[in-house]
C-alpha positions as CSV (number, residue, x, y, z in Angstrom):
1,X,10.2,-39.4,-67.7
2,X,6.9,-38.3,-65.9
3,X,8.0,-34.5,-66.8
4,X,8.5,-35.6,-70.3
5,X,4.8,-36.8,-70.5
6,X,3.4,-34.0,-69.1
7,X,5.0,-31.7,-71.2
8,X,3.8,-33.8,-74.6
9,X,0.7,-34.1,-72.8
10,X,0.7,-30.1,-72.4
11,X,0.6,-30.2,-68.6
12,X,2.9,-27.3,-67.0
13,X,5.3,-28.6,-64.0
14,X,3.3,-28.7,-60.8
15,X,0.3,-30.3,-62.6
16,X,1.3,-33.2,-63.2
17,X,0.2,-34.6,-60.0
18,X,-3.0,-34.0,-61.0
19,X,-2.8,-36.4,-64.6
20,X,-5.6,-39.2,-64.5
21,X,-4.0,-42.7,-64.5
22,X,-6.7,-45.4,-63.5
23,X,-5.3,-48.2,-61.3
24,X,-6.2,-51.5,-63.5
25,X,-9.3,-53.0,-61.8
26,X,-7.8,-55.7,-60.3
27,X,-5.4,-54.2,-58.4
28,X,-8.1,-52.0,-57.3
29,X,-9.5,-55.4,-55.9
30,X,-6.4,-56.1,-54.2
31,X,-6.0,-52.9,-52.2
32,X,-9.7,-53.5,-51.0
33,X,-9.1,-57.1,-50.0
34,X,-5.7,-56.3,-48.5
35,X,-7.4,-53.5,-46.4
36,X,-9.7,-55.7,-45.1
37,X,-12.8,-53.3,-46.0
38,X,-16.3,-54.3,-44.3
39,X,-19.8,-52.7,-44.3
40,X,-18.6,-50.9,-41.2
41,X,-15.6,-48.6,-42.8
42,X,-15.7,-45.3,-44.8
43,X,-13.5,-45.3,-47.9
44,X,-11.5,-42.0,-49.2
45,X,-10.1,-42.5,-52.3
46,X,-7.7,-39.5,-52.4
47,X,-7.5,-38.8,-56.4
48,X,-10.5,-40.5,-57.1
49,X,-10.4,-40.5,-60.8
50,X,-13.0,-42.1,-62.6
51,X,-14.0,-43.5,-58.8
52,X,-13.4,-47.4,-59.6
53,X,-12.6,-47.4,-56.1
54,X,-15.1,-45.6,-54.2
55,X,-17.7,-47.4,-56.2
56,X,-16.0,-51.1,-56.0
57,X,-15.8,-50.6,-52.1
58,X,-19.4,-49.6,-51.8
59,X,-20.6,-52.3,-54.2
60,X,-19.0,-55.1,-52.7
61,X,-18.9,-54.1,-49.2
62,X,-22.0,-52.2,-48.9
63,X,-20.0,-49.2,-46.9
64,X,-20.1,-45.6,-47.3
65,X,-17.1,-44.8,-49.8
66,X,-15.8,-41.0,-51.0
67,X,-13.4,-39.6,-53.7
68,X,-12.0,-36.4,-54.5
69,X,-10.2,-35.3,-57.6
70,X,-8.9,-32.2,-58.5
71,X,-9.9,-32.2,-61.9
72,X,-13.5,-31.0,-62.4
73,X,-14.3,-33.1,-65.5
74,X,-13.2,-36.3,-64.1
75,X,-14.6,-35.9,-60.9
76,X,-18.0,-34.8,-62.9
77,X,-17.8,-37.9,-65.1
78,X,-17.2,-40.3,-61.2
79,X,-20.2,-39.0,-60.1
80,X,-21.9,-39.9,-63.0
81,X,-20.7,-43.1,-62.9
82,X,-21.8,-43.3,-59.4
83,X,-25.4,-42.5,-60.3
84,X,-25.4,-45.1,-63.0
85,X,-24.3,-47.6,-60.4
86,X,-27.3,-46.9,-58.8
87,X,-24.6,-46.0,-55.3
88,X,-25.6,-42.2,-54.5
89,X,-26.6,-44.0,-51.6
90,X,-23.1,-45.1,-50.6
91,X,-20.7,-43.0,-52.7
92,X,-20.4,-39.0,-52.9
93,X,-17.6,-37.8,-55.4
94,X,-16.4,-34.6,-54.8
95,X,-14.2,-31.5,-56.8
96,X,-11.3,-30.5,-54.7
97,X,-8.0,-30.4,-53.7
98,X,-6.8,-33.8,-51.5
99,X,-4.8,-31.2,-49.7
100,X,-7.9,-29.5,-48.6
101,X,-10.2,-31.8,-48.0
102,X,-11.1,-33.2,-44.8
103,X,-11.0,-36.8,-44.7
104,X,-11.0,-37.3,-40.6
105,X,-13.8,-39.9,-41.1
106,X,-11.7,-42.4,-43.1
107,X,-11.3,-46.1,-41.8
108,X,-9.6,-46.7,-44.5
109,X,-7.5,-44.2,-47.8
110,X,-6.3,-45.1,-51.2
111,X,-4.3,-43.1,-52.9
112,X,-2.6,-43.5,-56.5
113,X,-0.4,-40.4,-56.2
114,X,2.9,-39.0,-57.1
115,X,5.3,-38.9,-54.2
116,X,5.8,-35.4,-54.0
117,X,1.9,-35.0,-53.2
118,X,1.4,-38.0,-50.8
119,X,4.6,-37.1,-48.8
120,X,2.6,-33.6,-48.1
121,X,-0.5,-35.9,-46.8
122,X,1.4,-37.1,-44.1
123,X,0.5,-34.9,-41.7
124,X,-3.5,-35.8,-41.9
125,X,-2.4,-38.8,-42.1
126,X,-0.9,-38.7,-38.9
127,X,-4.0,-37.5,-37.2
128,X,-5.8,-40.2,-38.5
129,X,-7.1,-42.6,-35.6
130,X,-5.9,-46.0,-34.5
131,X,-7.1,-48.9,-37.1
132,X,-7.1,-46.9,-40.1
133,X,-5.9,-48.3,-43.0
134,X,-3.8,-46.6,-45.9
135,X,-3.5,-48.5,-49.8
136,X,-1.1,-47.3,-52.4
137,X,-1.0,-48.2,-55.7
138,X,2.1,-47.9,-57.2
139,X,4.4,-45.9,-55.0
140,X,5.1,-46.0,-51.5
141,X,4.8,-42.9,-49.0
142,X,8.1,-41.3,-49.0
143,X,9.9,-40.0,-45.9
144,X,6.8,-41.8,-44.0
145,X,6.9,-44.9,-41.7
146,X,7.8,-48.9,-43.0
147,X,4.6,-50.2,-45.1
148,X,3.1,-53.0,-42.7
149,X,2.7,-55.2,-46.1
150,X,4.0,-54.9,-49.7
151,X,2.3,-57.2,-52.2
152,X,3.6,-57.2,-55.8
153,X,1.3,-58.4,-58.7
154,X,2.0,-59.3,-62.3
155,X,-0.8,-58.5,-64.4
156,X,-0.9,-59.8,-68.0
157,X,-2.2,-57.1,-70.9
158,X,-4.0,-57.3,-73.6
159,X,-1.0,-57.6,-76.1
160,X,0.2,-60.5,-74.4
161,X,3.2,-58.6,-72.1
162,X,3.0,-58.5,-68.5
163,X,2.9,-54.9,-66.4
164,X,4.1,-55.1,-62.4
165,X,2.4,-53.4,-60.1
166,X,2.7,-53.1,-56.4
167,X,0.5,-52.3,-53.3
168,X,1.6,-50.9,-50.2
169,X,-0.2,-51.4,-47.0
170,X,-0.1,-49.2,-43.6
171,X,-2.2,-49.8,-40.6
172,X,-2.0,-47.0,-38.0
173,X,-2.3,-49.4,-35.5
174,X,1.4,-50.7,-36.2
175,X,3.3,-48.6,-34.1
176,X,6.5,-47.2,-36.3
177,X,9.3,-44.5,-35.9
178,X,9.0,-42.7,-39.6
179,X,11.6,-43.6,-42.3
180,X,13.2,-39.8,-41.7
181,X,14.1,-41.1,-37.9
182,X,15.8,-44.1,-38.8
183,X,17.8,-42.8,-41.1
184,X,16.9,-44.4,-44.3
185,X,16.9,-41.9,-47.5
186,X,15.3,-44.7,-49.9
187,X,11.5,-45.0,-49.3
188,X,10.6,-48.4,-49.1
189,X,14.3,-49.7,-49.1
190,X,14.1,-51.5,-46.3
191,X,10.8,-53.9,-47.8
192,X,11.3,-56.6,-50.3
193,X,8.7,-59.4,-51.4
194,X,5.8,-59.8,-49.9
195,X,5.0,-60.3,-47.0
């Protein structure tokens, strides 16, 4: 379906891990709360976006928050959203590649990606220190370790219908054999409800 989309949207295969799809604002609380962020951690939002989450986390928590988007135009219009925030203090929006950029500072990373690009993050991830904390919105890691907590939310839209949405949280501080080691093919197969 996504490849469908991106072809009526005019994307070519490959880019449509780069399409803009903001995370409703509060599930962006959520992830926030369930990472426990404090004036003390540094944010990466990994696919930034219009940075709702960079700039939430800085506004709220007072710490230093970052996103990166490959898109030039969006990330343009985040840092201009930053600066009308008044947050240039707390929030730096960059143009780049997540795959390229070096997040090593993170306490805690969001990401709202496809699957195919956040299972190539693992590796960073990995080399992230004790106590970080990973958020995704949406879909878990694949091929990566057990979520520590999944928390599902129902969110009721404008029209009346409700839209589901889950967030997956990791702490790097949970020691965990990846998925790939025990064997199980379906990411996230062995989590249901929350916890």
């Amino acid at each position: 379906m996504f490849v469908i989309l991106s072809l009526l949207l005019g994307v070519s295969p490959g880019e449509e891990e780069s399409l803009f799809a903001p995370t409703p604002m509060p599930v962006v609380a959520r992830m926030l709360e369930l990472a426990k962020v404090t004036k003390d951690d540094v944010v990466w939002d990994l696919g930034c976006g219009d940075g709702r989450i960079p700039i939430l986390a800085s506004k709220k928590y007072k710490c230093k928050s970052f996103g990166v988007d490959i898109d030039r135009k969006i990330a343009n219009h985040a840092a201009s959203l930053v600066a009308l925030n008044g947050l240039k203090n707390y929030v730096t929006i960059y143009y780049g590649d997540v795959l390229e950029t070096d997040f090593s500072n993170a306490t805690v990373i969001t990401i709202y990606l496809m699957p195919s690009l956040s299972k190539r993050l693992i590796p960073a991830f990995e080399e992230l220190p004790v106590g970080t904390r990973i958020v995704a919105h949406a879909k878990p890691i694949p091929g990566w370790r057990k979520p520590t907590r999944v928390v599902r939310m129902r969110l009721k839209q404008k029209d009346g219908k409700y839209e589901d949405h889950t967030i997956y949280l990791w702490r790097l501080d949970v020691v965990e054999t990846t998925r790939s080691n025990l064997g199980l093919s379906e990411p996230g197969a062995a989590t249901t409800g929350s916890r």
